[in-house]
N, CA, C and O atoms as a MOPAC input file, in Angstrom:
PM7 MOZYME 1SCF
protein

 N      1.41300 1    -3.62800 1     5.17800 1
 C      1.15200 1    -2.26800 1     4.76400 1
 C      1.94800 1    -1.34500 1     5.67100 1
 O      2.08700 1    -1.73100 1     6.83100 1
 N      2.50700 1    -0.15400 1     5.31100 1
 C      3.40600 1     0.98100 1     5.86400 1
 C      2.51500 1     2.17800 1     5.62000 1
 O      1.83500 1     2.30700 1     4.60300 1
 N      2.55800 1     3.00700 1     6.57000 1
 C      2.45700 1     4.58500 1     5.87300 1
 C      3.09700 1     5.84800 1     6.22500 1
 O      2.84500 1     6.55500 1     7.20000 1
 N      4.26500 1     6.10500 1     4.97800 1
 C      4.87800 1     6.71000 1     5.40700 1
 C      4.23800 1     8.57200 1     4.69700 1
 O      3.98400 1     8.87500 1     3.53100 1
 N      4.15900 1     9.51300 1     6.05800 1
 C      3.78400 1    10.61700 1     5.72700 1
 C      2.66900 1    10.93800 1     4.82600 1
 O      2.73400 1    12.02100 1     4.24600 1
 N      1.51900 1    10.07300 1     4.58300 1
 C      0.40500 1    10.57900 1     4.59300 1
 C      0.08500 1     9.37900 1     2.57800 1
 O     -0.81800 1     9.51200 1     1.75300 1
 N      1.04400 1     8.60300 1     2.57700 1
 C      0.36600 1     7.74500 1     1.66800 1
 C      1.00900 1     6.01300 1     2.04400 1
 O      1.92200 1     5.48500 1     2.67900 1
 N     -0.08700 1     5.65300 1     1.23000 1
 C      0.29400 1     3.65200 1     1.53500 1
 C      0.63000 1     3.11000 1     0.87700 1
 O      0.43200 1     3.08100 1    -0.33800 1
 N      1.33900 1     2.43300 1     1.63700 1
 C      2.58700 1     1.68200 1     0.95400 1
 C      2.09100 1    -0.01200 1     1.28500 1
 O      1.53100 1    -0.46200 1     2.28400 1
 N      2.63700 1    -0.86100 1    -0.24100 1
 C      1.71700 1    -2.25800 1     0.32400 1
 C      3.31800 1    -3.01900 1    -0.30300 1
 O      3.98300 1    -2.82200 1    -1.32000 1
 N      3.49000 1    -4.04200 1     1.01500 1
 C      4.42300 1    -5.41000 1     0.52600 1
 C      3.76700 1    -6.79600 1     0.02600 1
 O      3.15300 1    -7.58800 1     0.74000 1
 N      4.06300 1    -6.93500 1    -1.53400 1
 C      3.60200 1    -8.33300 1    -1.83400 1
 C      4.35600 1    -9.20400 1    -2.80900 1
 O      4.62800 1    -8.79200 1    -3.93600 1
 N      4.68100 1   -10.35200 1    -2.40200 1
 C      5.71100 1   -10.67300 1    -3.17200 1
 C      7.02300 1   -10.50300 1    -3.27300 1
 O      7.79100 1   -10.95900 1    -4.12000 1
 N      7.32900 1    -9.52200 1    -1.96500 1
 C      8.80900 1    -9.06600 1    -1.81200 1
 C      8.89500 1    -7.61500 1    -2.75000 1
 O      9.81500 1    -6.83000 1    -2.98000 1
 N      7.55600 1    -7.67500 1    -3.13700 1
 C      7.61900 1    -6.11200 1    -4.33600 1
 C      6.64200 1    -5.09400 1    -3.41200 1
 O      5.62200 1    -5.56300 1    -2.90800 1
 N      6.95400 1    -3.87100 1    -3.24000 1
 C      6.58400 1    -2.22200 1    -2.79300 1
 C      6.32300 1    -2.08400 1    -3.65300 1
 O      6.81100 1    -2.36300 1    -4.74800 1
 N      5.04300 1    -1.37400 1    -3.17300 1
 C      4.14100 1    -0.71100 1    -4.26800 1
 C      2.95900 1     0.44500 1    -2.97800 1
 O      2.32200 1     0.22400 1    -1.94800 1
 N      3.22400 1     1.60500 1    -3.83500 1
 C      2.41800 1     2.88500 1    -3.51600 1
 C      0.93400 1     3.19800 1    -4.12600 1
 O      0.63000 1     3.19100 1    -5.31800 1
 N      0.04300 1     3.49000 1    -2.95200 1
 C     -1.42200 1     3.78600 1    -3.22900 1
 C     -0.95900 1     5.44200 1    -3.62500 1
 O     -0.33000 1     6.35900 1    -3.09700 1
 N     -1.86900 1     5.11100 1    -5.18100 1
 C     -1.65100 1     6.63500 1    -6.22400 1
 C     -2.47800 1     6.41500 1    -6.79400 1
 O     -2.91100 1     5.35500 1    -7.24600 1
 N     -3.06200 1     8.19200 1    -6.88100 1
 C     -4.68100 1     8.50000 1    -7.53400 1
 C     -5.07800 1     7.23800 1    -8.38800 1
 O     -6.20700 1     6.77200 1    -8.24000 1
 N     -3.95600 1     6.51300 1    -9.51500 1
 C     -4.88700 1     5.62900 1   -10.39500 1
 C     -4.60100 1     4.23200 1    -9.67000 1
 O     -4.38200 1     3.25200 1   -10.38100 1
 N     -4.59700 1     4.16200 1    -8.86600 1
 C     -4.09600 1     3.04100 1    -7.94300 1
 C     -2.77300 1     3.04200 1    -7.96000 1
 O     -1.97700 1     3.96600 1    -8.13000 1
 N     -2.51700 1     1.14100 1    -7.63500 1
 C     -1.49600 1     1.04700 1    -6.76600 1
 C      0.14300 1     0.92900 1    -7.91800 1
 O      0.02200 1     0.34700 1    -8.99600 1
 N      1.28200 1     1.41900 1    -7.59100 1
 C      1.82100 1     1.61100 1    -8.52000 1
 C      3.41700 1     1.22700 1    -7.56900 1
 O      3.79200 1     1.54700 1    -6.44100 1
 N      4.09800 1     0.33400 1    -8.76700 1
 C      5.09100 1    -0.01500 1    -8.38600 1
 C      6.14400 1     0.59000 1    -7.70700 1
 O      6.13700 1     1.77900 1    -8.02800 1
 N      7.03900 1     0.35800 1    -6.93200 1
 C      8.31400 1     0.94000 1    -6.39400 1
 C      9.53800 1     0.69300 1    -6.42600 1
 O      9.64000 1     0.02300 1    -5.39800 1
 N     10.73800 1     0.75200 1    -6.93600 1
 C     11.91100 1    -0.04400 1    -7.61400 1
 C     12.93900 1     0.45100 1    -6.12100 1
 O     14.14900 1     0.67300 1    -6.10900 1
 N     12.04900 1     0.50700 1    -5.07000 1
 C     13.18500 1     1.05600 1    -3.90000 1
 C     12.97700 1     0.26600 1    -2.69600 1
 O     11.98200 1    -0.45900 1    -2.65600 1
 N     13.84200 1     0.31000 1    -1.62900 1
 C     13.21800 1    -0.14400 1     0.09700 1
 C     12.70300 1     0.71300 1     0.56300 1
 O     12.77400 1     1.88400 1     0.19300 1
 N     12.09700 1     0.28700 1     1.45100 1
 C     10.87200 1     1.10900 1     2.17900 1
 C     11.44800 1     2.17100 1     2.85100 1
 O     12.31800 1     2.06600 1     3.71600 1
 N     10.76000 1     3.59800 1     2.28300 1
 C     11.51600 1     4.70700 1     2.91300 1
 C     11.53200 1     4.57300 1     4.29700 1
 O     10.70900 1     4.00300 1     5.01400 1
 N     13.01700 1     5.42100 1     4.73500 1
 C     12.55300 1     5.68700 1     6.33100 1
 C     11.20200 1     6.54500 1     6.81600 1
 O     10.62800 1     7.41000 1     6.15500 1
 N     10.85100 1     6.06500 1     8.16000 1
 C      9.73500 1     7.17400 1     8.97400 1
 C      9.06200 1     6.13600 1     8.79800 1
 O      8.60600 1     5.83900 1     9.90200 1
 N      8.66500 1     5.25000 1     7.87600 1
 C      7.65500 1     4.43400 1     7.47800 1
 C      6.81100 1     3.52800 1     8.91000 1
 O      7.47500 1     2.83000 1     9.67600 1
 N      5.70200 1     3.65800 1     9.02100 1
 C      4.77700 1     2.72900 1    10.30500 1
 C      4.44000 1     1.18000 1     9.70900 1
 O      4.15500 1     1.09900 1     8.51400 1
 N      4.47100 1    -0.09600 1    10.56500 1
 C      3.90600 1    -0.75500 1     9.52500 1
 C      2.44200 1    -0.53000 1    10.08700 1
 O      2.28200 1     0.23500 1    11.03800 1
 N      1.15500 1    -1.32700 1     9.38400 1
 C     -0.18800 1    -1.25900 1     9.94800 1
 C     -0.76900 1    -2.23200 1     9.69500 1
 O     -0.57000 1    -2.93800 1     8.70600 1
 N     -1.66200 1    -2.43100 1    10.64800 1
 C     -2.30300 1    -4.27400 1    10.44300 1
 C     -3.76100 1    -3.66000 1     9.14100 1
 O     -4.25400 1    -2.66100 1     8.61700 1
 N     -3.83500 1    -4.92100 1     9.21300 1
 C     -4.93900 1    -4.73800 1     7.83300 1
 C     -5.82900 1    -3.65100 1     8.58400 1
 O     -5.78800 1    -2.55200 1     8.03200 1
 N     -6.49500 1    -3.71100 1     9.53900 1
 C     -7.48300 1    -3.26300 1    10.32400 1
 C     -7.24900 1    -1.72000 1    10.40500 1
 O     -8.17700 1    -0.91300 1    10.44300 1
 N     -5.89200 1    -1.37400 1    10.42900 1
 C     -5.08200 1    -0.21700 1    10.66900 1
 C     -4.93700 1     0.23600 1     9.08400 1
 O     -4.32200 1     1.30100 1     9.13900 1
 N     -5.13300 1     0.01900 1     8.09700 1
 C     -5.24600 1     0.01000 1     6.70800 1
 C     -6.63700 1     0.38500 1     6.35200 1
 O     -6.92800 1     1.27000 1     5.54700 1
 N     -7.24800 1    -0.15400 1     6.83300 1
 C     -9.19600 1     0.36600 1     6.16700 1
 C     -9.27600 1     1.28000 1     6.86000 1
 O     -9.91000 1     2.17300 1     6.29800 1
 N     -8.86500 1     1.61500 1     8.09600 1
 C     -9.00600 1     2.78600 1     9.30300 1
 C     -8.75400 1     4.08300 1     8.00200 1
 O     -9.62300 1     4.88300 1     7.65500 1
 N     -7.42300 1     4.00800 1     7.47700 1
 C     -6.63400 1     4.99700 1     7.33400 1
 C     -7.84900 1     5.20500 1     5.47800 1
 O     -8.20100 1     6.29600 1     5.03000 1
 N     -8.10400 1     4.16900 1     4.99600 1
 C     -8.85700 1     4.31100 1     3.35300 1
 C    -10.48300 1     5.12400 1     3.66200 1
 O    -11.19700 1     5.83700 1     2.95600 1
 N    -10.59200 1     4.64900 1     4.93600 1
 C    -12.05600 1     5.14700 1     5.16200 1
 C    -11.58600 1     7.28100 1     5.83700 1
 O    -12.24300 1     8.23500 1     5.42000 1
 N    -10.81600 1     7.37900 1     6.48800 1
 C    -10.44400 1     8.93200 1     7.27800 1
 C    -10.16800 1     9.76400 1     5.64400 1
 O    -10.76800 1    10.76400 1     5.24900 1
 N     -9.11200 1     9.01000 1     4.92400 1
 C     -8.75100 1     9.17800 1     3.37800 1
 C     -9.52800 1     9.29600 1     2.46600 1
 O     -9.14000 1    10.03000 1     1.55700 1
 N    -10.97600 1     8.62300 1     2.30400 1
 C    -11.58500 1     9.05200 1     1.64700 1
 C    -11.05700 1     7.75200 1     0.34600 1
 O    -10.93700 1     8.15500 1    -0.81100 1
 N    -10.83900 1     6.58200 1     0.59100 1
 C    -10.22900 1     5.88300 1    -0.80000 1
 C    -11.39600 1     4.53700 1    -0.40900 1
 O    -12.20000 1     4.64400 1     0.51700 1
 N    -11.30000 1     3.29500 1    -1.30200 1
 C    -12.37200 1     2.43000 1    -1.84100 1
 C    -11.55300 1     1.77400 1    -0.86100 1
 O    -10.34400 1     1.97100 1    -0.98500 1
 N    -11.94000 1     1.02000 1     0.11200 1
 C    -11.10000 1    -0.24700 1     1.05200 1
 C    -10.89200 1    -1.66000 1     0.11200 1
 O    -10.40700 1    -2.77200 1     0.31800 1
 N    -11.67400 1    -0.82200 1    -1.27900 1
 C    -11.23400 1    -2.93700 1    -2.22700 1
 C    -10.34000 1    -2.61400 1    -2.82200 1
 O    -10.13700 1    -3.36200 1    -3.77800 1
 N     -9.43100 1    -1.55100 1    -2.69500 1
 C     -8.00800 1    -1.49300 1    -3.05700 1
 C     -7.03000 1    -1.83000 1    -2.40600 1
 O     -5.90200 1    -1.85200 1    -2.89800 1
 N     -7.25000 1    -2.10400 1    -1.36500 1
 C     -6.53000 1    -3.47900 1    -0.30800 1
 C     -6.75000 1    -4.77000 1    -0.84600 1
 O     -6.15400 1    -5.69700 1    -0.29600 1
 N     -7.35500 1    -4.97500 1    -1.64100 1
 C     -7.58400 1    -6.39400 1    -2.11900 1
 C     -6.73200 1    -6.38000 1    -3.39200 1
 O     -6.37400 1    -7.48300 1    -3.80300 1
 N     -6.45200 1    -5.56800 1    -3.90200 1
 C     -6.12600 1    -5.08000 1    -5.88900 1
 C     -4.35500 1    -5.19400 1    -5.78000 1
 O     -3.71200 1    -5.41600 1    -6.80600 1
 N     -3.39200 1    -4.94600 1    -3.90800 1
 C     -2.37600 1    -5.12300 1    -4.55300 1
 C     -1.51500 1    -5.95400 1    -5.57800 1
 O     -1.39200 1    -7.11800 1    -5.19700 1
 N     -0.83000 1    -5.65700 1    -6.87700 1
 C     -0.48400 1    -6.17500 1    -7.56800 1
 C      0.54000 1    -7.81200 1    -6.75000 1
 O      1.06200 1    -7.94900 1    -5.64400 1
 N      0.47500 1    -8.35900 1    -7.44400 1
 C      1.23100 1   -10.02400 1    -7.68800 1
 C      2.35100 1    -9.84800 1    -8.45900 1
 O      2.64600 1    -8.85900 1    -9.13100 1
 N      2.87000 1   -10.72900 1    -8.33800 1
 C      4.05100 1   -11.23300 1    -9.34200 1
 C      3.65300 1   -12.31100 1    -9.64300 1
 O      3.43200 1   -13.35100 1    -9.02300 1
 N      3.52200 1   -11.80100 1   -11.27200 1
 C      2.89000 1   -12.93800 1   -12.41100 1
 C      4.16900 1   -13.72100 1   -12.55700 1
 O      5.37500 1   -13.47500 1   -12.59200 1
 N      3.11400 1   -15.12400 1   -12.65100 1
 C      4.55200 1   -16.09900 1   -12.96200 1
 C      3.87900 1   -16.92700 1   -14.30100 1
 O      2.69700 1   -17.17700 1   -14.53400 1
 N      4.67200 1   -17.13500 1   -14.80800 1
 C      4.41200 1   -17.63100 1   -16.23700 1
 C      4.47400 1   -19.25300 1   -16.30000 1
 O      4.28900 1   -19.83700 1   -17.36800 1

């Protein structure tokens, strides 16, 4: 997990993806500059100050394989 300037950013699968109002939503880019990384622990810190559900740390998307 990264957070750059006040939203989170999650790596899975080699795929970025951004925490947004309807959740987590893909990113077709590299990780902007400024970006922090944060340990999981450093991740619920930031969902709980934020005001967001910490089981959206659990919801980042996969890469479906067929």
């Amino acid at each position: 997990m990264a957070f750059p300037d006040g939203r989170l950013l999650a790596l899975r699968d080699g795929q970025l993806h951004v925490l947004a109002p309807d959740g987590w939503t893909r990113l077709r880019s590299t990780r902007p500059p400024g970006t922090t990384w944060l340990t999981r622990e450093e991740a619920e810190d930031w969902c709980d100050r934020e005001g967001w559900n910490l089981h959206l740390l659990d919801e980042v998307p996969t890469t479906r394989t067929v």
